[in-house]
VOMAR-882297 format. One record per residue: residue number from 1; residue in one letter; z, x, y of N, C-alpha, C, O in turn. Coordinates in steps of 0.02 Angstrom, whole numbers. Layout:
<nodes>
NUM/A/Z/X/Y/Z/X/Y/Z/X/Y/Z/X/Y
...
</nodes>
This chain:
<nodes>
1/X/2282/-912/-1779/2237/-958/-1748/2215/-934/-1679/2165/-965/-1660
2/X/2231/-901/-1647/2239/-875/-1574/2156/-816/-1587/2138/-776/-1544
3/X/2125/-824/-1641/2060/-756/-1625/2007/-849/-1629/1956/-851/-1594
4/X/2022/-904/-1665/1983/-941/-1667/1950/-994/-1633/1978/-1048/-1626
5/X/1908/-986/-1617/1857/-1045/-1567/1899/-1115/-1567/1936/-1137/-1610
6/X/1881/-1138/-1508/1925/-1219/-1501/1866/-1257/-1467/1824/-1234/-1428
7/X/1874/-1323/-1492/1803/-1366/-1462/1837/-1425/-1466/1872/-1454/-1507
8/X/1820/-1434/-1419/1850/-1503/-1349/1777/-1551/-1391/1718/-1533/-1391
9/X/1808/-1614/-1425/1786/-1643/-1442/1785/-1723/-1410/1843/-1743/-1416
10/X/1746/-1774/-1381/1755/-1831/-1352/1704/-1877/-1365/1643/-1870/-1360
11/X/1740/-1930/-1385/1708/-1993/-1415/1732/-2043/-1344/1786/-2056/-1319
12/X/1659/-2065/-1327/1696/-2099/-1258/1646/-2174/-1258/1591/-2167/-1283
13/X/1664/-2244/-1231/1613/-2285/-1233/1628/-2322/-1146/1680/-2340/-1120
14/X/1551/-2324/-1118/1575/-2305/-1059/1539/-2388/-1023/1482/-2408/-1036
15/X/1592/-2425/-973/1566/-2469/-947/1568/-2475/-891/1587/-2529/-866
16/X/1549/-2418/-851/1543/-2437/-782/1533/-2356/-784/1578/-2315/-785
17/X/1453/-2341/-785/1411/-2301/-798/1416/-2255/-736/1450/-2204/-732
18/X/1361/-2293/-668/1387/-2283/-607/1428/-2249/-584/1417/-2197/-554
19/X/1497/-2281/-598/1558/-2223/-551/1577/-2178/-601/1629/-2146/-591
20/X/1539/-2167/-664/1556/-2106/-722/1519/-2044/-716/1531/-1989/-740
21/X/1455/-2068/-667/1394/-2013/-664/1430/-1968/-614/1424/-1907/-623
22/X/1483/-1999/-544/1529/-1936/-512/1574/-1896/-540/1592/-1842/-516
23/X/1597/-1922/-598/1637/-1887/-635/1594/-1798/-685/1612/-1740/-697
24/X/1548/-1830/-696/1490/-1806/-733/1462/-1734/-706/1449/-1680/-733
25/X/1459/-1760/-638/1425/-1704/-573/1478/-1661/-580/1474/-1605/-606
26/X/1540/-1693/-552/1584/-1646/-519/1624/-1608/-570/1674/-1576/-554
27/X/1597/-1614/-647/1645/-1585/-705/1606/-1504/-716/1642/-1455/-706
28/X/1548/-1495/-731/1505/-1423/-740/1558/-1374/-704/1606/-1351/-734
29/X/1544/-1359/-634/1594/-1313/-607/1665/-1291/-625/1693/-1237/-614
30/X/1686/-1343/-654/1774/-1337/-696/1766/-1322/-757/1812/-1291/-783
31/X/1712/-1338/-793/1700/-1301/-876/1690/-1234/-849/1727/-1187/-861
32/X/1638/-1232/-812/1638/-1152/-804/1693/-1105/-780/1704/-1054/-812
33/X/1727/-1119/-728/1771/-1085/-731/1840/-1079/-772/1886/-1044/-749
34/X/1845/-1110/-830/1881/-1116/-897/1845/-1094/-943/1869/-1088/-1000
35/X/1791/-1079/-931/1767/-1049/-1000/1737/-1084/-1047/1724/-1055/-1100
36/X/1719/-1152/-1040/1685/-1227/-1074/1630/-1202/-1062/1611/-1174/-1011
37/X/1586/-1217/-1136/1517/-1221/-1141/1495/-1282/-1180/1511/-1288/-1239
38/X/1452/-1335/-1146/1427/-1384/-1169/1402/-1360/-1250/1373/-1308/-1263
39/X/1416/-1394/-1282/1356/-1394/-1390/1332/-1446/-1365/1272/-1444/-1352
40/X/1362/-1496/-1353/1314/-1554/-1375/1331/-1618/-1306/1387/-1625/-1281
41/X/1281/-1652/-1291/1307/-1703/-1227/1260/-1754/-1254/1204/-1736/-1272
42/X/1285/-1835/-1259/1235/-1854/-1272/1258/-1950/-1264/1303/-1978/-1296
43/X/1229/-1971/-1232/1232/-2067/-1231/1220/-2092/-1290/1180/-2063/-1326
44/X/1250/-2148/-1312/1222/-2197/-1356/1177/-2188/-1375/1175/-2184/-1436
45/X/1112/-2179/-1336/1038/-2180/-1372/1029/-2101/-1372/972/-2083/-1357
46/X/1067/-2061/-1384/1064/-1981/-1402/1073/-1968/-1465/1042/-1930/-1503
47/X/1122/-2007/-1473/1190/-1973/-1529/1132/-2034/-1585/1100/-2083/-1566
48/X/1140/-2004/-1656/1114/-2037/-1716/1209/-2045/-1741/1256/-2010/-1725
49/X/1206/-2101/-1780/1261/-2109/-1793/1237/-2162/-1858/1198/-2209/-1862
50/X/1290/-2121/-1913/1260/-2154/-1991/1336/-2171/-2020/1387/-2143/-1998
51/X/1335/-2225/-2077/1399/-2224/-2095/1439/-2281/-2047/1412/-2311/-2001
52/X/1492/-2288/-2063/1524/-2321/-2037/1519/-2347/-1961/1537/-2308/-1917
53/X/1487/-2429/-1938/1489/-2419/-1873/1546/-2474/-1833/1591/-2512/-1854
54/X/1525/-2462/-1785/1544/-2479/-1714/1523/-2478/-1660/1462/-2469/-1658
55/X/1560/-2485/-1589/1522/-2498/-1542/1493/-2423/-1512/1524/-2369/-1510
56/X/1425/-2436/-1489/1399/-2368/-1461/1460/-2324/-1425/1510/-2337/-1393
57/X/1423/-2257/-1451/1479/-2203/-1412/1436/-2161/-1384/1377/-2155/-1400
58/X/1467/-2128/-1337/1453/-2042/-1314/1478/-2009/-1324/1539/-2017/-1332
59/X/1445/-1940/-1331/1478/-1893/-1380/1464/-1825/-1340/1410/-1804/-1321
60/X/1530/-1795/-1333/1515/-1730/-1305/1558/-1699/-1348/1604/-1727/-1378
61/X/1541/-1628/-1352/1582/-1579/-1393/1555/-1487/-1333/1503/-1473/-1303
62/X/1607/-1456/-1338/1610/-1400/-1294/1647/-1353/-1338/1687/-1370/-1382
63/X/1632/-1295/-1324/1644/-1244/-1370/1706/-1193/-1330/1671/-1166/-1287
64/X/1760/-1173/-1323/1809/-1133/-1288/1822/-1065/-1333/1814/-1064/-1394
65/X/1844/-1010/-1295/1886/-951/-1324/1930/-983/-1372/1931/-958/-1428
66/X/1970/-1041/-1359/2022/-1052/-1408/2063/-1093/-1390/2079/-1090/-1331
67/X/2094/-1143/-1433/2142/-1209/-1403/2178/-1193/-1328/2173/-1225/-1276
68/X/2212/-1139/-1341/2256/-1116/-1271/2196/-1148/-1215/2204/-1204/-1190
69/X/2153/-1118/-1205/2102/-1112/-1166/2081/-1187/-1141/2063/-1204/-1085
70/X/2087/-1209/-1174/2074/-1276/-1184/2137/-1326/-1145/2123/-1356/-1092
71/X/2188/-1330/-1169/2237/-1355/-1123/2263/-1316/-1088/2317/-1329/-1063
72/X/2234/-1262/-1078/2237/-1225/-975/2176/-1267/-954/2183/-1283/-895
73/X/2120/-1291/-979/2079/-1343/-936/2117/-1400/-924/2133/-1417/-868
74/X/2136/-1438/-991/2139/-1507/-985/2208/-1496/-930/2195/-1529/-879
75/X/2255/-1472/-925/2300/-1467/-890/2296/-1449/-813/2342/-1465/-775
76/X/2252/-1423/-795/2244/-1414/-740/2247/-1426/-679/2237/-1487/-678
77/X/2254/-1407/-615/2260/-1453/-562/2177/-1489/-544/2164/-1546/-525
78/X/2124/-1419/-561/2047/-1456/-541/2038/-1496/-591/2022/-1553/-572
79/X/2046/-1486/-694/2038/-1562/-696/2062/-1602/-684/2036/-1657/-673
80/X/2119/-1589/-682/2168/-1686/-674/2126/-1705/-603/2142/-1763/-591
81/X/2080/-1682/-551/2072/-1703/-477/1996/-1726/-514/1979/-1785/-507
82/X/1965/-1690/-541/1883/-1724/-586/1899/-1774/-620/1866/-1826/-619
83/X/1959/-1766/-659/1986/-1829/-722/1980/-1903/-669/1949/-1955/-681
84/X/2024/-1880/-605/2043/-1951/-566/1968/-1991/-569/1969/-2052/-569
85/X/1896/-1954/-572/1849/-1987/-549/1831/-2040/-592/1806/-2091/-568
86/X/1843/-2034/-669/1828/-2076/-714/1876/-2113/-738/1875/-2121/-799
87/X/1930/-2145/-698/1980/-2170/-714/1916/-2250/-704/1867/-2258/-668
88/X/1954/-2300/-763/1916/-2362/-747/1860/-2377/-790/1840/-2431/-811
89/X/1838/-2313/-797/1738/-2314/-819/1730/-2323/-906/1677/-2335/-934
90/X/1788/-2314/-935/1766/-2339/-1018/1833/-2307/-1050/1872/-2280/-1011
91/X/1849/-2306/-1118/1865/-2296/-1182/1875/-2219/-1204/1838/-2210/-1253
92/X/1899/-2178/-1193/1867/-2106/-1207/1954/-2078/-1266/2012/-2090/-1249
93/X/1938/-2050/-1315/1976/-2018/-1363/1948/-1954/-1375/1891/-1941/-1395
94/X/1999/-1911/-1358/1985/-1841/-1334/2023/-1784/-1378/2084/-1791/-1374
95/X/2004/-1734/-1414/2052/-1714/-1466/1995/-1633/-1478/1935/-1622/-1482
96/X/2063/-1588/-1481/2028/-1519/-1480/2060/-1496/-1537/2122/-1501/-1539
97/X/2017/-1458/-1607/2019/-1435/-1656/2000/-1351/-1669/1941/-1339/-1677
98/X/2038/-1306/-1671/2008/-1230/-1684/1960/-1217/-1733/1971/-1244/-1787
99/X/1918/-1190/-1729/1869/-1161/-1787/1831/-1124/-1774/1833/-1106/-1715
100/X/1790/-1101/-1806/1730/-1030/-1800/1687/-1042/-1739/1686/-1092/-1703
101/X/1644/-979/-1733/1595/-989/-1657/1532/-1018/-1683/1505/-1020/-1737
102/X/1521/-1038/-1631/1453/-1082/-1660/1374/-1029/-1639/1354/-1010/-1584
103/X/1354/-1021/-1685/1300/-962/-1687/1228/-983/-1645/1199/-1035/-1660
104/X/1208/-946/-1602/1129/-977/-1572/1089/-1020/-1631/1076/-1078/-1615
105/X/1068/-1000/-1693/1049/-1051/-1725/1077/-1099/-1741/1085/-1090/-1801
106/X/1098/-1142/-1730/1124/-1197/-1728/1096/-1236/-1688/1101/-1226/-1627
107/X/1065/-1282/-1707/1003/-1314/-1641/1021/-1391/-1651/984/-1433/-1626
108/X/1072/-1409/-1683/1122/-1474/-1700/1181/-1481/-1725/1204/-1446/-1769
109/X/1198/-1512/-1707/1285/-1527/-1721/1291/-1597/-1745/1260/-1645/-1722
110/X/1349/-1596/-1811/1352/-1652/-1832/1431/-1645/-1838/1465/-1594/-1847
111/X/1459/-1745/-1826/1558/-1751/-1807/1558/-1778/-1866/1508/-1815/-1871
112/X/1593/-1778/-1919/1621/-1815/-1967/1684/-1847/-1960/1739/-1819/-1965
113/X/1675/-1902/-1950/1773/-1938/-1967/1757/-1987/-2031/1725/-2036/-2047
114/X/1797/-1945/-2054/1809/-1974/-2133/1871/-1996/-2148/1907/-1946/-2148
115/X/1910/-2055/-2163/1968/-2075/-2162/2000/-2068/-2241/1972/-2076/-2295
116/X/2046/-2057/-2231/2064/-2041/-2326/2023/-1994/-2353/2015/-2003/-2413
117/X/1991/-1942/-2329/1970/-1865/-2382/1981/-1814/-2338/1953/-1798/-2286
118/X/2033/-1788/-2372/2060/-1716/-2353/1980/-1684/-2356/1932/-1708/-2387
119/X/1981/-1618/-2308/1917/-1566/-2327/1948/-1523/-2374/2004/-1504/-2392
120/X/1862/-1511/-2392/1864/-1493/-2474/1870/-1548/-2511/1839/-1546/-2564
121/X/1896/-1590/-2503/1859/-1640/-2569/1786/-1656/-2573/1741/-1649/-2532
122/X/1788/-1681/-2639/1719/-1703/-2638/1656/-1732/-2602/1595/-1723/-2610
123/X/1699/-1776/-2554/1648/-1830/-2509/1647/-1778/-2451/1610/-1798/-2407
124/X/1673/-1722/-2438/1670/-1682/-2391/1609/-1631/-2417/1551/-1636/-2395
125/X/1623/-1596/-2451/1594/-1550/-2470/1508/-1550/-2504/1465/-1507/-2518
126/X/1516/-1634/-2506/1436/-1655/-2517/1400/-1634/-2479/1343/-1614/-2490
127/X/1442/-1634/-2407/1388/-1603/-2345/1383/-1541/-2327/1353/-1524/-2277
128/X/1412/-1502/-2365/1403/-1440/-2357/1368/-1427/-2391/1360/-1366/-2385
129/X/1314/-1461/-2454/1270/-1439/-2511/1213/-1449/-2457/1159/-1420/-2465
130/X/1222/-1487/-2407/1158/-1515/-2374/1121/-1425/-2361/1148/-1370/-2364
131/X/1066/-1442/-2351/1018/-1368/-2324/1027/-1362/-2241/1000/-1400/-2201
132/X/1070/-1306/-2224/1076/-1303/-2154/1123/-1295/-2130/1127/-1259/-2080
133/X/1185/-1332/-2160/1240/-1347/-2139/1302/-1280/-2133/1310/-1233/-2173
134/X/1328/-1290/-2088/1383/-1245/-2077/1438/-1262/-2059/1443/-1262/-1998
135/X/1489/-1279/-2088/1553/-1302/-2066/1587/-1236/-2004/1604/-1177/-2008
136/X/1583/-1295/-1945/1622/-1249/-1869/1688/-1278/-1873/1726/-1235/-1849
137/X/1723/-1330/-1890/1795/-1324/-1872/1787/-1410/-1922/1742/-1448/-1938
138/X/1889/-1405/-1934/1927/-1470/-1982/1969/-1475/-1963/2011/-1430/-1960
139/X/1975/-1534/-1939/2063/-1556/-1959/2077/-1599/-1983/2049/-1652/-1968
140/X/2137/-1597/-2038/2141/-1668/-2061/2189/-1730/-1987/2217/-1714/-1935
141/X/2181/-1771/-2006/2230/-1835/-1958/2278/-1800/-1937/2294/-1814/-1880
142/X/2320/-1742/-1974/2385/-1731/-1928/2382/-1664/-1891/2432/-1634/-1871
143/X/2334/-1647/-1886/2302/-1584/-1862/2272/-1601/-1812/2253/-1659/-1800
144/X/2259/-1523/-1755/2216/-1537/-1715/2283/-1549/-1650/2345/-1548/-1652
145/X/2232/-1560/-1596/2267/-1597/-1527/2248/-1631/-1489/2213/-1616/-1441
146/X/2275/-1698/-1508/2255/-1739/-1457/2270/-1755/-1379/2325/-1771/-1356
147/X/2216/-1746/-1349/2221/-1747/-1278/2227/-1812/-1236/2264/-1819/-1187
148/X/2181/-1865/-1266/2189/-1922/-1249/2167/-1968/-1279/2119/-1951/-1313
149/X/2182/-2030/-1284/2166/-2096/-1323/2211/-2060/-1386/2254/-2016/-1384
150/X/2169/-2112/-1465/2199/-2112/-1516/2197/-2061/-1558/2144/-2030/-1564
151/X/2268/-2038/-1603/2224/-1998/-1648/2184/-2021/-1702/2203/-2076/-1721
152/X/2133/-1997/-1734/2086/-2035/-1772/2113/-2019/-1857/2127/-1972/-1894
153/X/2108/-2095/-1857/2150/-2088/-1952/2113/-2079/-2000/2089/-2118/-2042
154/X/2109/-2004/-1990/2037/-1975/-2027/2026/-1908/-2001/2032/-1897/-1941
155/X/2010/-1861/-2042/1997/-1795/-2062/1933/-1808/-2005/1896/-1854/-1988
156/X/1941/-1753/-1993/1868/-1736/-1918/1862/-1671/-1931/1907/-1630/-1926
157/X/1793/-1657/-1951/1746/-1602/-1968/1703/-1600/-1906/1687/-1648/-1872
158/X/1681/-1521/-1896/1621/-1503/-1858/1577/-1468/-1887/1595/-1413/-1908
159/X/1506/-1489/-1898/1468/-1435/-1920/1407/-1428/-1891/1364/-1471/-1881
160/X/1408/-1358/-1875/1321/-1346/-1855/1279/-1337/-1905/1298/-1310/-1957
161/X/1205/-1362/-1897/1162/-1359/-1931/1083/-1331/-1895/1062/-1343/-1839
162/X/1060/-1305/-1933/992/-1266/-1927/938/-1303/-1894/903/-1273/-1853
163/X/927/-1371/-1908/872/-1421/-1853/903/-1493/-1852/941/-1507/-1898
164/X/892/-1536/-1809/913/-1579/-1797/910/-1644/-1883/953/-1683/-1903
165/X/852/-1631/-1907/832/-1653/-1958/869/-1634/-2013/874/-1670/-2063
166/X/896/-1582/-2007/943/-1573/-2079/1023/-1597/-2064/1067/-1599/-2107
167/X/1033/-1613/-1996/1103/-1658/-1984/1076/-1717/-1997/1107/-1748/-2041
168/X/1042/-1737/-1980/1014/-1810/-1994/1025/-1837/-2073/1051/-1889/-2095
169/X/986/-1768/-2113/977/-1800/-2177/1061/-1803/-2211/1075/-1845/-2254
170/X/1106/-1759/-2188/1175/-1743/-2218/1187/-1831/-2194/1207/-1870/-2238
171/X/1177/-1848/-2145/1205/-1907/-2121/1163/-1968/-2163/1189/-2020/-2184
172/X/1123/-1958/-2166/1091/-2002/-2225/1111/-2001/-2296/1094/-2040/-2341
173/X/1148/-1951/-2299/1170/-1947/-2364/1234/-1980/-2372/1243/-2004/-2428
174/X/1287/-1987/-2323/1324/-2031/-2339/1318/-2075/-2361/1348/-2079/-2414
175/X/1284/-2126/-2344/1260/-2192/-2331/1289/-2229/-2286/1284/-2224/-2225
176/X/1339/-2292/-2339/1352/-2330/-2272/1448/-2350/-2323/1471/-2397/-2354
177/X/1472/-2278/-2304/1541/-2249/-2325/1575/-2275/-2281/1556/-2303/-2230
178/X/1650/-2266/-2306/1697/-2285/-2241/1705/-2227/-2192/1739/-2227/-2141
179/X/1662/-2170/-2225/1652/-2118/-2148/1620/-2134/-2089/1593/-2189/-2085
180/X/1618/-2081/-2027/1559/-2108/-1993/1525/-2031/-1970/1557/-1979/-1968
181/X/1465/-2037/-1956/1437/-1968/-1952/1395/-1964/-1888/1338/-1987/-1882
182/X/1429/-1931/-1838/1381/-1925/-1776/1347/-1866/-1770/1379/-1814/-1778
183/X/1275/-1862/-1754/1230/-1818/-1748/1198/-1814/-1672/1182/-1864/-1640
184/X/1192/-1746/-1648/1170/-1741/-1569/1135/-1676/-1587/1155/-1634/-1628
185/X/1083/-1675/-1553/1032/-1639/-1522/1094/-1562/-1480/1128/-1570/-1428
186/X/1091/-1489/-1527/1130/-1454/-1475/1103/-1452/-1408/1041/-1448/-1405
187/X/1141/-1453/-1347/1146/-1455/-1273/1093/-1387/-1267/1111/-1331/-1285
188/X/1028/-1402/-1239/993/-1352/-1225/941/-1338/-1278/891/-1306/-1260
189/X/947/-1358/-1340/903/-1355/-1381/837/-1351/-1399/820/-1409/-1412
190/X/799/-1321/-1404/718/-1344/-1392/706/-1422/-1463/652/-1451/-1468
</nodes>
């Protein structure tokens, strides 16, 4: 696992917006010098979200050399001093999974939490028939590492896809499953 990509994945719902935007500022400089590259950043009204709902989320996902890499950030003395800024401001469940690099074409990213289907089963692998799709990283529920909040009781897939429209349609294809399927615009994207 140590040659494979790790992506800092965060589902966050945020109520006190305001004192989250200092947190926000002062985080760029600490990805960069860890080696964090934004995929995807995106508010409530960013993120498409199909399938199973709930209350609006934000959704960021970042791409690392590799888990290690990853909790040498989260561990850190500069984040834990950025972390202090968003103490208060919302809900955030934070969990980093290894998998492949995510290729310049990739101009969207789609999160799957699917509760009860291992990957590779069927209800998984529907979305890989989708046109576009590329599975970047899995873990089932007992996999993975969670950094903060819950772990999610449910298999969490990453996949990049070729235009925003063909994550969309994978997510339309669920329907309205006990999965849930978040879709974001990749960070920088035309």
């Amino acid at each position: 696992m140590d040659d494979q990509a790790g992506y800092l994945i965060v589902l966050a719902r945020i109520d006190d917006r305001a004192r989250f935007m200092r947190y926000v500022q002062a985080l760029p400089p600490v990805y960069a010098k860890f080696g964090g590259a934004y995929l995807a950043v995106g508010g409530p009204a960013q993120v498409h979200r199909y399938g199973a709902q709930g209350p609006a989320q934000s959704l960021v996902i970042s791409r690392w050399q590799s888990l290690q890499q990853i909790q040498g950030f989260w561990s850190s003395p500069e984040y834990q001093a950025v972390k202090a800024l968003r103490g208060g401001t919302g809900e955030f469940h934070v969990m980093a999974c290894a998998g492949e690099s995510c290729d310049a074409e990739m101009h969207a990213l789609g999160l799957l939490l699917e509760p009860g289907v291992a990957f590779g089963d069927p209800g998984a692998e529907s979305l890989l028939a989708a046109d576009g799709l590329r599975t970047l990283a899995s873990c089932e529920a007992d996999e993975g590492v969670v950094l903060e909040g819950n772990r999610p009781a449910a298999s969490v897939s990453l996949f990049g896809a070729s235009s925003l429209a063909a994550a969309q349609a994978a997510g339309a294809a669920l329907g309205d499953g006990p999965g849930s399927w978040w879709v974001s615009k990749r960070f920088g994207a035309a």
